[in-house]
N, C-alpha and C positions, 0 to 999 in steps of 0.2 A: 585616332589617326586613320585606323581604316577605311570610317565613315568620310571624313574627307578624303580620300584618296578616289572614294568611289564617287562624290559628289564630282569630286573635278574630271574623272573620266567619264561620268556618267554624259556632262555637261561636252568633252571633247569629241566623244563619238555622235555626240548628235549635231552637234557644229561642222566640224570636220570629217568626221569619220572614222570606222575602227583602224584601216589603213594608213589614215591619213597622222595618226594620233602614237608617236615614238611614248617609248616608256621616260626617255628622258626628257620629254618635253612634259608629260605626267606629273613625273618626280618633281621639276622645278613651280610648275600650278600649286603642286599640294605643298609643296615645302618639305618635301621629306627623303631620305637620304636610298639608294637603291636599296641594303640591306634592309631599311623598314618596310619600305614596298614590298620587295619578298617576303619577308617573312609573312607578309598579310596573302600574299599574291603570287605565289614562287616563279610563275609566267604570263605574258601578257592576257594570253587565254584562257589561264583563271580570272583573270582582273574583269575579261567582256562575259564571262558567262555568271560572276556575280553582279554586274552590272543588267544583264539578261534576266537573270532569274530575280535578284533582288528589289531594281529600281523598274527594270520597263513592265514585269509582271504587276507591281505594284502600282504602277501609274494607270495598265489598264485595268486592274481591281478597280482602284479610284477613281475614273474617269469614264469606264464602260459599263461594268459587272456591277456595283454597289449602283449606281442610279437605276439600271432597268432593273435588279433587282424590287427596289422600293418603290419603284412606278406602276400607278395603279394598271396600267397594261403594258407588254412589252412594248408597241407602237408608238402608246407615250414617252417610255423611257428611252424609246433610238432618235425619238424626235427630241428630247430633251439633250440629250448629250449633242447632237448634231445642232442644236443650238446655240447652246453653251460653250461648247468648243469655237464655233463662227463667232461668236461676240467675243471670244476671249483672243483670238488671232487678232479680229479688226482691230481690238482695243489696243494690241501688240503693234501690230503695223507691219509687219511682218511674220512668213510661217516656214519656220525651223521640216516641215511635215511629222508625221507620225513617229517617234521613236522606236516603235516595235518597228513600223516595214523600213524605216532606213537600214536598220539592220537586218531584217530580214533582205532587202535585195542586197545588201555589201554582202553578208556572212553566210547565205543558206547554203551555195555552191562552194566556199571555202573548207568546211567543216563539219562531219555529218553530227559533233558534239555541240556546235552552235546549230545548224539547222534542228534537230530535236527540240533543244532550249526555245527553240520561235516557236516552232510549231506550237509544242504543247500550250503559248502563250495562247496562238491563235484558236487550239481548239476548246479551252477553257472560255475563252472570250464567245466562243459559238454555242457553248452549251450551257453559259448561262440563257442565251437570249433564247435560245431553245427549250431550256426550261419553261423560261418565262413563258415562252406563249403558249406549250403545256400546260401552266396553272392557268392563265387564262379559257383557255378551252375546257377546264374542268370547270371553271366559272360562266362557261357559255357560251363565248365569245370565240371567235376565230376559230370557228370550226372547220374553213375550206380551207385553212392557211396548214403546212406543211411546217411543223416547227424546225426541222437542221434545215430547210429550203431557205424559210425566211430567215437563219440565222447565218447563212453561207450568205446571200444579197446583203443584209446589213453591214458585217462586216467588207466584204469583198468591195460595198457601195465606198463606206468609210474610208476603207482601204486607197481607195483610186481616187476619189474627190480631195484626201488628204495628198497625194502624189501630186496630181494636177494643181491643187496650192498652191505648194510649195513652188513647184517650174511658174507661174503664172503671179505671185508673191499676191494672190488675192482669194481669199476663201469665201467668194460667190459661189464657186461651186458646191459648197454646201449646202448651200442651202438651194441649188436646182436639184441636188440629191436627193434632199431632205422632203420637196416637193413631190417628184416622181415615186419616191419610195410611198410616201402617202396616196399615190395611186395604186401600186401594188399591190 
């Protein structure tokens, strides 16, 4: 039950929004009664910061951190996710944008217990890629490159191209990103 509860909020706030999204309209998605909801969730803002910590940390584990991770450079691996991501919107037809900055711009000013929860998402996401190009450069490679530099541009690039998407319902911008960044 919890697991659904948090599927269907997880699904509401990126649709609509964490303001936009009543616990009663929650309740009625998951099929489950207010007392069960509490008991899993005692207030809404438990419900967004396991939604936070739970689903959006783990989507950018999956979708950001584990590819550049396993990518023979981190360049390949931002150019692989910024690929993959654009093929997987086009083939969508539409783009929801990024799940971390939707809530990052609804929630960072609402609550400095949701602003932390973004953040730390965002700085885990910068210190993989900043790792990554740490091992790289002990491999030889990207020597003139500034690892937290290049990993502030990557995401902050990701960041804005996935915004302009969404307003724009077309992720070209991706890939003019994804270009530039490869001149960087």
């Amino acid at each position: 039950m919890r697991r659904k509860v948090l599927d269907v909020a997880e699904e509401a706030f990126q649709a609509r929004g964490y303001h936009a999204s009543s616990l009663g309209d929650l309740m009625a998605a998951a099929g489950v009664s207010g007392g069960a909801l509490h008991h899993h969730f005692p207030t809404k803002k438990a419900l967004a910061l396991a939604v936070i910590e739970e689903r959006v940390a783990a989507a950018v584990e999956e979708t950001w951190i584990a590819p550049v991770k396993t990518a023979a450079s981190a360049r390949e691996g931002v150019r692989a996710v910024f690929e993959a991501v654009a093929a997987e919107l086009e083939q969508q037809g539409f783009v929801r944008g990024c799940p971390l900055n939707n809530l990052a711009h609804e929630l960072s000013l609402a609550d400095p217990d949701f602003r932390a929860a973004l953040a730390g998402i965002f700085a885990a996401w910068r210190q993989a890629i900043a790792d990554k190009i740490t091992a790289d450069q002990q491999a030889g490679r990207e020597q003139g490159t500034d690892p937290q530099r290049f990993a502030a541009l990557a995401v902050a690039t990701y960041s804005g191209a996935m915004s302009m998407a969404k307003t724009a319902q077309d992720a070209t911008v991706l890939h003019d990103c994804l270009a530039a960044l490869g001149e960087a």
